[in-house]
C-alpha positions as CSV (number, residue, x, y, z in Angstrom):
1,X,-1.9,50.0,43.8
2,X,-0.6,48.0,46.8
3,X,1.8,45.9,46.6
4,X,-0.3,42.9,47.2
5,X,-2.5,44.3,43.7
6,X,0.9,44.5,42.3
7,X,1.9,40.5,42.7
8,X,-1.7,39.5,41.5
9,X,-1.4,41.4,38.4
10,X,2.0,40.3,37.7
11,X,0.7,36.7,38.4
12,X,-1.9,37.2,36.5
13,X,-0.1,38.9,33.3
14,X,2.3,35.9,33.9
15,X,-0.8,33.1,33.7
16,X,-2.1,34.7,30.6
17,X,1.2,34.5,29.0
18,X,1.7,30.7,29.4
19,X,-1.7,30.1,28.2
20,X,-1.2,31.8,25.2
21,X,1.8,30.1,24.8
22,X,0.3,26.6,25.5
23,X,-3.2,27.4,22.9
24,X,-1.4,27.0,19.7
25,X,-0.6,23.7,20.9
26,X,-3.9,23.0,22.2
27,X,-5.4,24.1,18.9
28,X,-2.7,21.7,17.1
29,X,-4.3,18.4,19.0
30,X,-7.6,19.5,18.4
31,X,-7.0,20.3,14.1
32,X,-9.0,18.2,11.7
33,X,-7.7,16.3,9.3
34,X,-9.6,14.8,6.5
35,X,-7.3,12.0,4.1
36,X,-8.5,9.6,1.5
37,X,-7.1,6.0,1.6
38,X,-6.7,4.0,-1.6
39,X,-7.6,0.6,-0.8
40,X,-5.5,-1.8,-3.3
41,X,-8.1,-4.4,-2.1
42,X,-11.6,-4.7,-2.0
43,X,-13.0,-4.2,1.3
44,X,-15.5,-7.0,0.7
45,X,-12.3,-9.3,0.7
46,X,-11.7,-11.7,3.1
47,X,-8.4,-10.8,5.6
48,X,-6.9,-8.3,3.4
49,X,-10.0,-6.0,2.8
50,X,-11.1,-5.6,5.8
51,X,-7.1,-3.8,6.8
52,X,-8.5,-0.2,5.1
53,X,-11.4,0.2,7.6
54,X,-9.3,-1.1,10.5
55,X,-7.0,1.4,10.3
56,X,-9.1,4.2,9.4
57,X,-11.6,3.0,12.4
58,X,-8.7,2.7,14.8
59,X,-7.2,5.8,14.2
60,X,-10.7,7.8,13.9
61,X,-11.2,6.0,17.2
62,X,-8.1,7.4,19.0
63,X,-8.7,10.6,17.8
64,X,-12.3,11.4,18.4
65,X,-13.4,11.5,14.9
66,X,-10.8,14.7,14.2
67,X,-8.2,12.3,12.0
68,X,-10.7,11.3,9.8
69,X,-9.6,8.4,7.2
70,X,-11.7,8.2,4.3
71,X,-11.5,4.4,2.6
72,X,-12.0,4.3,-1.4
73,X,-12.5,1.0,-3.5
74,X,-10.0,-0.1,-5.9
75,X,-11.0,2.0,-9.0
76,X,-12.5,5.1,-6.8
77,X,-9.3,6.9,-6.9
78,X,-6.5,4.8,-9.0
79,X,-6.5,1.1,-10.1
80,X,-5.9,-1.5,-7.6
81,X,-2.1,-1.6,-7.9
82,X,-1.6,2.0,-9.9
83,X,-1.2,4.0,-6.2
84,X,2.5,4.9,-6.0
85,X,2.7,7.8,-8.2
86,X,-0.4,9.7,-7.5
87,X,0.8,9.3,-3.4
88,X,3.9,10.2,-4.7
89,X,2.6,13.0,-6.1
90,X,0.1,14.2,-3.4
91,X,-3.3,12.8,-5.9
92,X,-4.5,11.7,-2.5
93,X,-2.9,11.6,1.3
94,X,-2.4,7.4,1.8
95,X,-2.7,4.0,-0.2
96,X,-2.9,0.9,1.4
97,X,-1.4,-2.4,-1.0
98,X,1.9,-4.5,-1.0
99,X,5.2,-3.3,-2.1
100,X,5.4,-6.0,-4.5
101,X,2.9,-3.7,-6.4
102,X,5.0,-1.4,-7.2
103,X,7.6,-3.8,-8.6
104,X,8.2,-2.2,-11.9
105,X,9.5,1.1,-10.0
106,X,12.2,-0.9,-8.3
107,X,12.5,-5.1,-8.3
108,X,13.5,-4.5,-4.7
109,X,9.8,-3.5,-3.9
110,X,9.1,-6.9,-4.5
111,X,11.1,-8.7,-2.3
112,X,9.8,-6.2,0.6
113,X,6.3,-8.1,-0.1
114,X,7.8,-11.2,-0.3
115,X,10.0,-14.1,-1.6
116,X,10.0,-17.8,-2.8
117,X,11.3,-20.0,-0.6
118,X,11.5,-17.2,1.9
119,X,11.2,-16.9,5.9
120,X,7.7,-17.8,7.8
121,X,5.9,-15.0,9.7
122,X,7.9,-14.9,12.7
123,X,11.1,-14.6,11.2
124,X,10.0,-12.2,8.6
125,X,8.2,-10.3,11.3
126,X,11.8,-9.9,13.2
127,X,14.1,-8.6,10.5
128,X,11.5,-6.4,9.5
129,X,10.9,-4.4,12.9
130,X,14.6,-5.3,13.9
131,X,17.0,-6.7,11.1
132,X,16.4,-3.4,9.1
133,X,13.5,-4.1,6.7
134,X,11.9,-1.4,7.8
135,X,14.7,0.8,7.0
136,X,15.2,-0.5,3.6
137,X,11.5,0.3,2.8
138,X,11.4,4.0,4.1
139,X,14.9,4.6,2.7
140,X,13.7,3.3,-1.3
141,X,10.0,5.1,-0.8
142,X,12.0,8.0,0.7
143,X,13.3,9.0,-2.9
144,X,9.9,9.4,-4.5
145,X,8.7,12.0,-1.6
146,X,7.0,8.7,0.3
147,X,6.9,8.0,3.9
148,X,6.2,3.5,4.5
149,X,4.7,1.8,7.0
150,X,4.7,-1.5,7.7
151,X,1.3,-2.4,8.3
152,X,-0.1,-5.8,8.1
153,X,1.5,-9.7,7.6
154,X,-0.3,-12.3,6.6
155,X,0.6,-16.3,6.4
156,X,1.1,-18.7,3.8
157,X,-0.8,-18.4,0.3
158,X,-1.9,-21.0,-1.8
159,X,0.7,-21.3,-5.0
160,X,-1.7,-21.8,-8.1
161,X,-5.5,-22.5,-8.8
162,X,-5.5,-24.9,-12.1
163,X,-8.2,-26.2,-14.4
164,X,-6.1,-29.5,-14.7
165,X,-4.4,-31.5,-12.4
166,X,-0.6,-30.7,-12.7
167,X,1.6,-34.0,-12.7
168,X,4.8,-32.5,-14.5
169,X,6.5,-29.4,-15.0
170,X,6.0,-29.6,-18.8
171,X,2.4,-29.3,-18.3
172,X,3.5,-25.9,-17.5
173,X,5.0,-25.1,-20.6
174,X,2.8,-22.1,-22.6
175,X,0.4,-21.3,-19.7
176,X,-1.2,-17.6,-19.5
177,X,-1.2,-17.4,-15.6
178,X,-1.4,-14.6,-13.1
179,X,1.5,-14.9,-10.7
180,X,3.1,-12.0,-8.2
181,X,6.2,-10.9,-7.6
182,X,9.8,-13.2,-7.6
183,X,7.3,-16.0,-7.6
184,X,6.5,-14.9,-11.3
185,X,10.1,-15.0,-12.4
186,X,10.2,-18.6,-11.6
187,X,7.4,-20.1,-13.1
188,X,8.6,-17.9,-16.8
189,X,11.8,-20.4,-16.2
190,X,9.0,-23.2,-16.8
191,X,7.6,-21.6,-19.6
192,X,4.7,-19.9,-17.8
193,X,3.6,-16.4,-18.8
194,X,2.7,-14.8,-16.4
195,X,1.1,-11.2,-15.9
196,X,0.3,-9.4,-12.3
197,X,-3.4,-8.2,-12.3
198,X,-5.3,-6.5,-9.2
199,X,-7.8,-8.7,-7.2
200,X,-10.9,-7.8,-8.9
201,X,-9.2,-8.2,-12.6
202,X,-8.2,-11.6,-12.0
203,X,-12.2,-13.5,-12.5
204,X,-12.9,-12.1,-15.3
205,X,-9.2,-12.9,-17.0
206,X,-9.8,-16.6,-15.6
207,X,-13.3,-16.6,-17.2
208,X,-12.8,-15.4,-20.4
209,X,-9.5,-17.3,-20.6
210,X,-7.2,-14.2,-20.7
211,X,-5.6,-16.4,-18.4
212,X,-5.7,-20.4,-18.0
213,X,-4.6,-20.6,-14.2
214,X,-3.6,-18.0,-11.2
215,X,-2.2,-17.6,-8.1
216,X,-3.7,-14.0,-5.5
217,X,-3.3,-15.2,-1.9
218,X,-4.7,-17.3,0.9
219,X,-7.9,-19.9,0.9
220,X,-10.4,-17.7,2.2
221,X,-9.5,-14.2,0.0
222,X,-9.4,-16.4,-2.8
223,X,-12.8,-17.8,-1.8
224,X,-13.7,-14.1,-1.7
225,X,-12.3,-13.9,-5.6
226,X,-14.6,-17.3,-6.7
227,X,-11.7,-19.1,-7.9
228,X,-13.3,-22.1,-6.7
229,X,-16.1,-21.7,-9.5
230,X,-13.8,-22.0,-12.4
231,X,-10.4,-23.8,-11.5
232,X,-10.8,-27.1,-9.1
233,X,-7.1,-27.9,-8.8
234,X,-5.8,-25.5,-5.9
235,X,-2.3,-26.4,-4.9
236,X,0.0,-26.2,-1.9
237,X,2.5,-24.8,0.0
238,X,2.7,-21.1,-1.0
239,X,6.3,-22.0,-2.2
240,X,6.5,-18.5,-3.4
241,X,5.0,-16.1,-0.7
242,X,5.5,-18.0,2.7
243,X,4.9,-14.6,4.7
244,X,3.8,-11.4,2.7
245,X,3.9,-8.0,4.0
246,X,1.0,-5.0,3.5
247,X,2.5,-1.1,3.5
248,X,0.5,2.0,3.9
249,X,2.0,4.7,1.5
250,X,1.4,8.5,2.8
251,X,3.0,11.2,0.7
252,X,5.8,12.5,2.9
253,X,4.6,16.1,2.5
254,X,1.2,15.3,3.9
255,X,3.1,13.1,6.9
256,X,5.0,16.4,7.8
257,X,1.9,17.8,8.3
258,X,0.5,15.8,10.7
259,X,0.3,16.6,14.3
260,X,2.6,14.7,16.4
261,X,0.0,13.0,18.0
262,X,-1.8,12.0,15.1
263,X,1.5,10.3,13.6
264,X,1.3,8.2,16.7
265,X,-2.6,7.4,16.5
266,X,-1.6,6.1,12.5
267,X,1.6,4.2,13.6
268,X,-0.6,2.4,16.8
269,X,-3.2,1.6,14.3
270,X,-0.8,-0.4,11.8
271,X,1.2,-1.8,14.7
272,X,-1.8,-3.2,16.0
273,X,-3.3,-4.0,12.6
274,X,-0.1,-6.8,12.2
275,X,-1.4,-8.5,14.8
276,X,-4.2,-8.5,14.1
277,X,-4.2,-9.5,10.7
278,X,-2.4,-12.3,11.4
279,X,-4.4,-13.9,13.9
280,X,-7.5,-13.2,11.1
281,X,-5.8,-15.2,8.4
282,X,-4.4,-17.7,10.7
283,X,-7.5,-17.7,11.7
284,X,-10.2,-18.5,8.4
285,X,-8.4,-20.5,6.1
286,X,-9.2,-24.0,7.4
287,X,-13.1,-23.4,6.9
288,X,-12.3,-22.1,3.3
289,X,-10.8,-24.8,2.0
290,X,-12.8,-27.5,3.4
291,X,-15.7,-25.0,1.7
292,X,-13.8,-25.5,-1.5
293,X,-13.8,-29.5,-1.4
294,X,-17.6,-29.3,-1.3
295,X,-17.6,-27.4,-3.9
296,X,-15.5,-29.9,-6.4
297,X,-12.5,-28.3,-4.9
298,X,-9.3,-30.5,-4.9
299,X,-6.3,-29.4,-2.2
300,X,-3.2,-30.3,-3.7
301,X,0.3,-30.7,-2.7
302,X,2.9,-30.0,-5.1
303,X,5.5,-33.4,-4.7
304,X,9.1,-32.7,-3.6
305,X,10.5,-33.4,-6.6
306,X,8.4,-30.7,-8.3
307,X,9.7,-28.4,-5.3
308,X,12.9,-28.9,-5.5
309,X,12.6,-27.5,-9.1
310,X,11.2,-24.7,-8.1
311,X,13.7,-23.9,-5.6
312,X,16.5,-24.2,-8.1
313,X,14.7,-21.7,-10.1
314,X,14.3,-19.4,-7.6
315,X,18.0,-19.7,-6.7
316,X,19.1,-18.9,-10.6
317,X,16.4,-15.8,-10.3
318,X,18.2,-14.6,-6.7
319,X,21.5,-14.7,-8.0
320,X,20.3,-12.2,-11.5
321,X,18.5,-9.9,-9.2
322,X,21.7,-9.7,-7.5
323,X,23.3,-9.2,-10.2
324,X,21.3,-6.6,-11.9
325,X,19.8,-3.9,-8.8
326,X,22.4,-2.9,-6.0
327,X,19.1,-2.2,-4.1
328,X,18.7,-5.9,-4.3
329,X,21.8,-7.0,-2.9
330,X,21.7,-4.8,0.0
331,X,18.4,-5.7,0.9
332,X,19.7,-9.7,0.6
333,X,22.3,-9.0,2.2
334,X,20.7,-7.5,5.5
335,X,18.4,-10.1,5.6
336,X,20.9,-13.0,5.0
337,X,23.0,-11.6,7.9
338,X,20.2,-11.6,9.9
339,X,18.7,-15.1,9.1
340,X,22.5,-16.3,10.1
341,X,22.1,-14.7,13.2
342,X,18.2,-16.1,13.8
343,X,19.2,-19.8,12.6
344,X,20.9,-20.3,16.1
345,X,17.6,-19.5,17.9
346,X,14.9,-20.6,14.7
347,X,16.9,-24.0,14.2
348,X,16.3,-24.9,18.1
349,X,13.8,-23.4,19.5
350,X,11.0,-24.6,17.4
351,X,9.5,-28.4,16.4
352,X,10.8,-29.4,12.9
Protein backbone atom coordinates (compact mmCIF):
# COMPACT_ATOMS: atom_id res chain seq x y z
CA UNK A 1 0.00 0.00 0.00
CA UNK A 2 1.69 3.41 -0.67
CA UNK A 3 2.05 5.67 1.59
CA UNK A 4 -0.39 8.07 0.10
CA UNK A 5 -3.23 4.79 0.54
CA UNK A 6 -1.79 4.63 3.97
CA UNK A 7 -2.87 8.46 5.07
CA UNK A 8 -6.37 8.02 3.31
CA UNK A 9 -7.11 5.00 5.28
CA UNK A 10 -5.91 6.41 8.37
CA UNK A 11 -8.11 9.53 7.56
CA UNK A 12 -10.62 7.70 6.77
CA UNK A 13 -10.63 5.09 9.86
CA UNK A 14 -10.19 8.42 11.81
CA UNK A 15 -13.61 10.12 10.10
CA UNK A 16 -15.55 7.01 10.78
CA UNK A 17 -14.50 7.14 14.31
CA UNK A 18 -15.83 10.72 15.03
CA UNK A 19 -19.01 9.96 13.40
CA UNK A 20 -19.64 7.24 15.45
CA UNK A 21 -18.88 9.14 18.24
CA UNK A 22 -21.05 12.17 17.22
CA UNK A 23 -24.48 9.51 16.12
CA UNK A 24 -25.42 8.73 19.62
CA UNK A 25 -25.78 12.31 19.96
CA UNK A 26 -27.44 12.77 16.85
CA UNK A 27 -29.87 10.03 17.66
CA UNK A 28 -30.42 11.84 21.18
CA UNK A 29 -31.83 15.22 19.30
CA UNK A 30 -33.79 13.31 17.03
CA UNK A 31 -35.60 10.72 20.13
CA UNK A 32 -39.33 11.05 20.55
CA UNK A 33 -40.92 11.82 23.39
CA UNK A 34 -44.57 11.38 24.00
CA UNK A 35 -45.88 13.24 27.74
CA UNK A 36 -49.37 13.76 28.95
CA UNK A 37 -50.15 17.24 30.48
CA UNK A 38 -52.82 17.52 33.13
CA UNK A 39 -54.55 20.67 32.54
CA UNK A 40 -55.93 21.97 36.11
CA UNK A 41 -58.13 24.19 33.81
CA UNK A 42 -60.34 23.80 31.21
CA UNK A 43 -59.05 24.59 27.91
CA UNK A 44 -62.36 26.21 26.92
CA UNK A 45 -61.44 28.89 29.73
CA UNK A 46 -60.78 32.17 28.99
CA UNK A 47 -56.65 33.25 29.66
CA UNK A 48 -55.82 30.39 31.77
CA UNK A 49 -57.07 27.47 29.47
CA UNK A 50 -55.70 28.30 26.67
CA UNK A 51 -51.76 28.10 28.76
CA UNK A 52 -51.93 23.85 28.21
CA UNK A 53 -52.07 24.12 24.39
CA UNK A 54 -49.58 26.96 24.32
CA UNK A 55 -47.04 25.30 25.69
CA UNK A 56 -47.57 21.96 24.18
CA UNK A 57 -47.89 23.92 20.64
CA UNK A 58 -44.82 25.87 21.34
CA UNK A 59 -42.67 23.28 22.33
CA UNK A 60 -44.10 20.58 19.57
CA UNK A 61 -43.30 23.58 17.39
CA UNK A 62 -39.63 23.90 18.31
CA UNK A 63 -39.15 20.45 18.07
CA UNK A 64 -40.68 19.29 14.90
CA UNK A 65 -43.40 17.35 16.34
CA UNK A 66 -40.65 14.79 18.17
CA UNK A 67 -41.51 16.40 21.87
CA UNK A 68 -44.91 15.67 21.67
CA UNK A 69 -47.18 17.21 24.62
CA UNK A 70 -50.43 15.56 24.92
CA UNK A 71 -53.08 18.12 26.81
CA UNK A 72 -55.92 16.26 29.00
CA UNK A 73 -59.09 18.02 30.57
CA UNK A 74 -59.46 18.37 34.12
CA UNK A 75 -61.05 14.95 35.11
CA UNK A 76 -59.16 12.99 32.04
CA UNK A 77 -56.30 12.10 34.13
CA UNK A 78 -56.80 13.45 37.93
CA UNK A 79 -59.31 16.09 39.27
CA UNK A 80 -58.64 19.70 38.51
CA UNK A 81 -56.49 20.42 41.59
CA UNK A 82 -55.68 16.53 42.64
CA UNK A 83 -52.16 16.58 40.27
CA UNK A 84 -49.29 16.67 42.71
CA UNK A 85 -49.14 13.18 43.81
CA UNK A 86 -49.75 11.25 40.75
CA UNK A 87 -46.69 13.78 39.02
CA UNK A 88 -45.08 12.95 42.06
CA UNK A 89 -45.39 9.65 41.50
CA UNK A 90 -44.75 9.38 37.80
CA UNK A 91 -49.07 8.66 37.06
CA UNK A 92 -48.29 10.95 34.17
CA UNK A 93 -45.03 13.20 32.89
CA UNK A 94 -46.44 17.09 33.65
CA UNK A 95 -49.52 19.04 35.21
CA UNK A 96 -50.15 22.43 34.58
CA UNK A 97 -52.23 24.44 37.74
CA UNK A 98 -51.17 26.96 40.60
CA UNK A 99 -49.17 26.16 43.55
CA UNK A 100 -51.87 27.38 45.70
CA UNK A 101 -53.40 23.93 44.72
CA UNK A 102 -51.51 22.10 46.42
CA UNK A 103 -51.88 24.06 49.67
CA UNK A 104 -52.73 21.27 51.95
CA UNK A 105 -49.19 19.49 51.14
CA UNK A 106 -47.45 22.66 52.39
CA UNK A 107 -49.17 26.33 53.30
CA UNK A 108 -46.14 27.67 51.63
CA UNK A 109 -47.48 26.42 48.21
CA UNK A 110 -49.98 28.90 48.61
CA UNK A 111 -48.18 31.93 48.96
CA UNK A 112 -46.02 30.79 45.70
CA UNK A 113 -49.57 31.41 43.91
CA UNK A 114 -50.26 34.30 45.61
CA UNK A 115 -51.05 36.68 48.65
CA UNK A 116 -53.59 39.25 50.03
CA UNK A 117 -52.53 42.49 49.90
CA UNK A 118 -49.49 41.23 47.94
CA UNK A 119 -47.07 42.82 45.12
CA UNK A 120 -48.53 43.70 41.43
CA UNK A 121 -47.24 41.81 38.46
CA UNK A 122 -44.08 43.51 37.99
CA UNK A 123 -42.83 43.21 41.24
CA UNK A 124 -43.95 39.69 41.69
CA UNK A 125 -42.55 39.01 38.28
CA UNK A 126 -38.92 40.31 39.71
CA UNK A 127 -38.45 38.38 42.92
CA UNK A 128 -39.62 35.46 41.27
CA UNK A 129 -37.02 35.22 38.34
CA UNK A 130 -34.47 37.23 40.63
CA UNK A 131 -35.33 37.70 44.44
CA UNK A 132 -35.41 33.78 44.73
CA UNK A 133 -39.01 32.62 44.26
CA UNK A 134 -38.01 30.43 41.87
CA UNK A 135 -35.68 28.82 44.15
CA UNK A 136 -37.99 28.44 46.90
CA UNK A 137 -40.43 26.60 44.50
CA UNK A 138 -38.00 24.00 43.06
CA UNK A 139 -36.35 23.57 46.45
CA UNK A 140 -40.18 22.57 48.31
CA UNK A 141 -41.32 20.52 44.92
CA UNK A 142 -37.78 19.15 44.99
CA UNK A 143 -38.61 16.84 48.12
CA UNK A 144 -41.57 15.08 46.55
CA UNK A 145 -39.26 13.95 43.35
CA UNK A 146 -40.79 17.29 41.36
CA UNK A 147 -39.01 19.53 39.19
CA UNK A 148 -41.20 23.51 38.96
CA UNK A 149 -41.45 25.83 36.51
CA UNK A 150 -42.69 29.04 36.57
CA UNK A 151 -44.93 29.36 33.80
CA UNK A 152 -47.50 31.86 33.49
CA UNK A 153 -48.69 35.35 35.56
CA UNK A 154 -51.68 36.68 35.35
CA UNK A 155 -53.22 40.28 36.77
CA UNK A 156 -55.61 41.20 39.28
CA UNK A 157 -58.76 38.97 40.01
CA UNK A 158 -62.02 39.96 40.96
CA UNK A 159 -62.46 39.30 45.01
CA UNK A 160 -66.09 37.81 45.34
CA UNK A 161 -69.23 37.29 43.05
CA UNK A 162 -72.39 37.82 45.55
CA UNK A 163 -76.18 37.33 45.20
CA UNK A 164 -76.65 40.38 47.52
CA UNK A 165 -75.14 43.52 47.66
CA UNK A 166 -72.50 43.50 50.50
CA UNK A 167 -72.72 46.87 52.73
CA UNK A 168 -71.11 45.40 56.08
CA UNK A 169 -68.84 42.82 57.15
CA UNK A 170 -71.55 41.18 59.27
CA UNK A 171 -73.36 40.41 56.15
CA UNK A 172 -70.55 38.07 55.90
CA UNK A 173 -71.07 36.19 58.92
CA UNK A 174 -72.24 32.31 58.04
CA UNK A 175 -71.61 32.36 54.28
CA UNK A 176 -70.67 29.01 52.33
CA UNK A 177 -68.25 30.58 49.79
CA UNK A 178 -65.52 29.35 47.55
CA UNK A 179 -62.35 31.29 48.22
CA UNK A 180 -58.43 30.37 47.31
CA UNK A 181 -55.55 30.27 49.14
CA UNK A 182 -54.41 33.00 52.19
CA UNK A 183 -57.34 34.91 50.80
CA UNK A 184 -59.59 32.08 52.36
CA UNK A 185 -58.01 32.41 55.78
CA UNK A 186 -59.18 35.91 55.87
CA UNK A 187 -62.60 35.96 55.04
CA UNK A 188 -63.02 32.54 57.93
CA UNK A 189 -61.85 35.68 60.40
CA UNK A 190 -65.30 37.21 59.15
CA UNK A 191 -67.16 34.26 59.59
CA UNK A 192 -67.08 33.00 56.08
CA UNK A 193 -66.69 29.30 55.31
CA UNK A 194 -65.01 28.83 52.85
CA UNK A 195 -63.91 25.63 50.67
CA UNK A 196 -61.41 25.56 47.44
CA UNK A 197 -63.13 23.80 44.51
CA UNK A 198 -61.64 23.35 40.79
CA UNK A 199 -63.06 25.68 38.01
CA UNK A 200 -65.62 23.38 36.66
CA UNK A 201 -67.04 22.41 40.36
CA UNK A 202 -67.65 25.88 41.26
CA UNK A 203 -71.39 26.45 38.92
CA UNK A 204 -72.80 23.75 40.00
CA UNK A 205 -71.95 24.45 43.98
CA UNK A 206 -73.29 28.12 43.27
CA UNK A 207 -76.44 26.62 41.69
CA UNK A 208 -77.44 24.23 43.89
CA UNK A 209 -76.44 26.44 46.84
CA UNK A 210 -73.57 24.20 48.08
CA UNK A 211 -72.23 27.53 48.21
CA UNK A 212 -73.96 31.14 48.48
CA UNK A 213 -71.08 33.34 46.89
CA UNK A 214 -67.39 32.68 45.25
CA UNK A 215 -64.43 34.03 44.23
CA UNK A 216 -62.02 31.86 40.83
CA UNK A 217 -60.16 34.70 39.02
CA UNK A 218 -60.32 37.46 36.51
CA UNK A 219 -63.60 38.99 34.56
CA UNK A 220 -63.32 37.17 31.45
CA UNK A 221 -62.39 33.36 33.02
CA UNK A 222 -65.09 33.97 35.26
CA UNK A 223 -67.38 34.92 32.31
CA UNK A 224 -66.05 31.59 30.94
CA UNK A 225 -67.46 29.95 34.44
CA UNK A 226 -71.19 31.80 34.05
CA UNK A 227 -70.99 33.41 37.24
CA UNK A 228 -72.71 36.25 35.77
CA UNK A 229 -76.00 34.04 35.42
CA UNK A 230 -76.45 33.40 39.04
CA UNK A 231 -74.70 36.11 41.33
CA UNK A 232 -75.00 39.97 40.08
CA UNK A 233 -72.92 41.56 42.72
CA UNK A 234 -69.09 41.15 41.44
CA UNK A 235 -66.72 43.11 43.56
CA UNK A 236 -63.41 44.79 43.30
CA UNK A 237 -59.98 45.03 43.70
CA UNK A 238 -58.68 41.43 43.95
CA UNK A 239 -57.54 42.42 47.51
CA UNK A 240 -56.53 38.82 47.88
CA UNK A 241 -54.63 37.70 44.57
CA UNK A 242 -53.19 41.04 43.07
CA UNK A 243 -50.72 38.92 40.79
CA UNK A 244 -51.07 35.01 40.77
CA UNK A 245 -48.63 32.72 39.44
CA UNK A 246 -49.19 29.26 37.13
CA UNK A 247 -46.45 26.25 37.58
CA UNK A 248 -45.91 23.33 35.31
CA UNK A 249 -45.13 20.21 37.55
CA UNK A 250 -42.87 17.46 35.62
CA UNK A 251 -41.86 14.45 37.69
CA UNK A 252 -38.16 14.98 38.22
CA UNK A 253 -37.43 11.36 36.96
CA UNK A 254 -39.08 12.05 33.61
CA UNK A 255 -37.13 15.71 33.51
CA UNK A 256 -33.75 13.69 33.84
CA UNK A 257 -34.74 12.08 30.98
CA UNK A 258 -35.14 14.62 28.70
CA UNK A 259 -32.69 15.51 26.12
CA UNK A 260 -30.86 18.68 26.73
CA UNK A 261 -32.36 20.28 24.06
CA UNK A 262 -35.77 19.40 24.77
CA UNK A 263 -35.35 20.92 28.45
CA UNK A 264 -34.68 24.13 26.69
CA UNK A 265 -37.67 23.90 24.04
CA UNK A 266 -40.07 23.35 27.52
CA UNK A 267 -38.30 26.14 29.56
CA UNK A 268 -38.56 28.79 26.12
CA UNK A 269 -42.13 27.74 25.88
CA UNK A 270 -43.04 28.78 29.67
CA UNK A 271 -40.73 31.75 29.53
CA UNK A 272 -42.51 32.94 26.63
CA UNK A 273 -45.90 31.74 27.86
CA UNK A 274 -45.50 34.62 30.95
CA UNK A 275 -45.57 36.99 28.61
CA UNK A 276 -47.77 36.08 26.96
CA UNK A 277 -50.33 35.40 29.35
CA UNK A 278 -50.15 38.53 30.69
CA UNK A 279 -50.65 40.63 27.80
CA UNK A 280 -53.98 38.09 27.24
CA UNK A 281 -55.46 38.85 30.53
CA UNK A 282 -54.34 42.37 30.53
CA UNK A 283 -55.77 42.23 27.52
CA UNK A 284 -59.80 40.80 27.81
CA UNK A 285 -61.11 41.79 30.94
CA UNK A 286 -62.47 45.27 30.13
CA UNK A 287 -64.98 43.75 27.36
CA UNK A 288 -65.98 41.07 30.07
CA UNK A 289 -67.12 43.11 32.45
CA UNK A 290 -68.89 45.66 30.51
CA UNK A 291 -70.48 42.09 29.10
CA UNK A 292 -71.48 41.47 32.65
CA UNK A 293 -73.36 44.96 33.24
CA UNK A 294 -75.65 44.02 30.30
CA UNK A 295 -76.27 41.16 31.62
CA UNK A 296 -77.67 42.65 35.27
CA UNK A 297 -74.09 42.61 36.22
CA UNK A 298 -73.16 45.12 39.01
CA UNK A 299 -69.10 46.11 39.38
CA UNK A 300 -68.52 46.81 42.75
CA UNK A 301 -65.91 48.39 44.78
CA UNK A 302 -65.36 47.21 48.11
CA UNK A 303 -65.06 50.86 50.40
CA UNK A 304 -61.80 51.56 52.28
CA UNK A 305 -63.15 51.02 55.36
CA UNK A 306 -64.15 47.43 54.49
CA UNK A 307 -60.43 47.13 53.08
CA UNK A 308 -58.77 48.14 55.71
CA UNK A 309 -60.45 45.30 57.59
CA UNK A 310 -59.35 42.97 55.42
CA UNK A 311 -55.87 44.02 55.53
CA UNK A 312 -55.83 43.70 59.34
CA UNK A 313 -56.97 40.24 58.86
CA UNK A 314 -54.57 39.37 56.57
CA UNK A 315 -51.83 40.81 58.82
CA UNK A 316 -53.11 38.52 61.97
CA UNK A 317 -53.16 35.43 59.26
CA UNK A 318 -49.21 36.41 58.12
CA UNK A 319 -48.01 36.61 61.47
CA UNK A 320 -49.66 32.65 62.37
CA UNK A 321 -48.35 31.28 59.16
CA UNK A 322 -45.14 32.60 60.37
CA UNK A 323 -45.53 31.22 63.30
CA UNK A 324 -46.63 27.80 62.48
CA UNK A 325 -44.38 26.62 58.93
CA UNK A 326 -40.53 27.56 58.85
CA UNK A 327 -41.06 27.18 55.06
CA UNK A 328 -43.24 30.14 55.49
CA UNK A 329 -40.97 32.43 57.06
CA UNK A 330 -38.25 31.86 54.82
CA UNK A 331 -40.20 32.34 51.96
CA UNK A 332 -41.49 35.96 53.76
CA UNK A 333 -38.47 36.61 54.52
CA UNK A 334 -36.80 36.52 50.96
CA UNK A 335 -39.42 38.31 49.61
CA UNK A 336 -39.68 41.10 52.28
CA UNK A 337 -35.83 41.63 51.79
CA UNK A 338 -36.46 41.97 48.42
CA UNK A 339 -39.51 44.34 48.39
CA UNK A 340 -37.12 46.65 50.76
CA UNK A 341 -34.73 46.63 48.21
CA UNK A 342 -37.53 47.27 45.12
CA UNK A 343 -39.34 50.05 47.22
CA UNK A 344 -36.43 52.54 46.36
CA UNK A 345 -36.97 51.97 42.60
CA UNK A 346 -41.22 50.86 42.85
CA UNK A 347 -41.89 53.96 45.25
CA UNK A 348 -40.29 56.44 42.40
CA UNK A 349 -40.39 55.24 39.37
CA UNK A 350 -43.94 54.75 38.86
CA UNK A 351 -47.37 57.17 39.00
CA UNK A 352 -49.15 56.75 42.35
Amino acid sequence: MSKFARKATVLTAALAVSAAALAPQDAEAQKRVRWKLHSAFGTNLAVLGRVGPYVAERVGAMSGGKFDIKVFEPGALAGGYAYYDPVSKGAFEVAYGTPGANQGKNSAFAFLSTWPFGPGIGEFLAWMKYGGGVDIATELYGRDNIKYHFCGLISPETSGWFRNEITSLEQLKGLKMRFFGMGAKVMQKFGVSTQQLAGGDIYPALELGTIDATEFSMPAIDRSLGFYQIAKYNYFPGWHQQATTNEFLVNQDKWNELPDEYKAMFETACHANIAWEIADGEASQFAAMLANEKDGVQNKVWPDEILNEFRKAWEEVLQEEIAANADVKKLWDSYSKFHEGYKVWGERGYLK
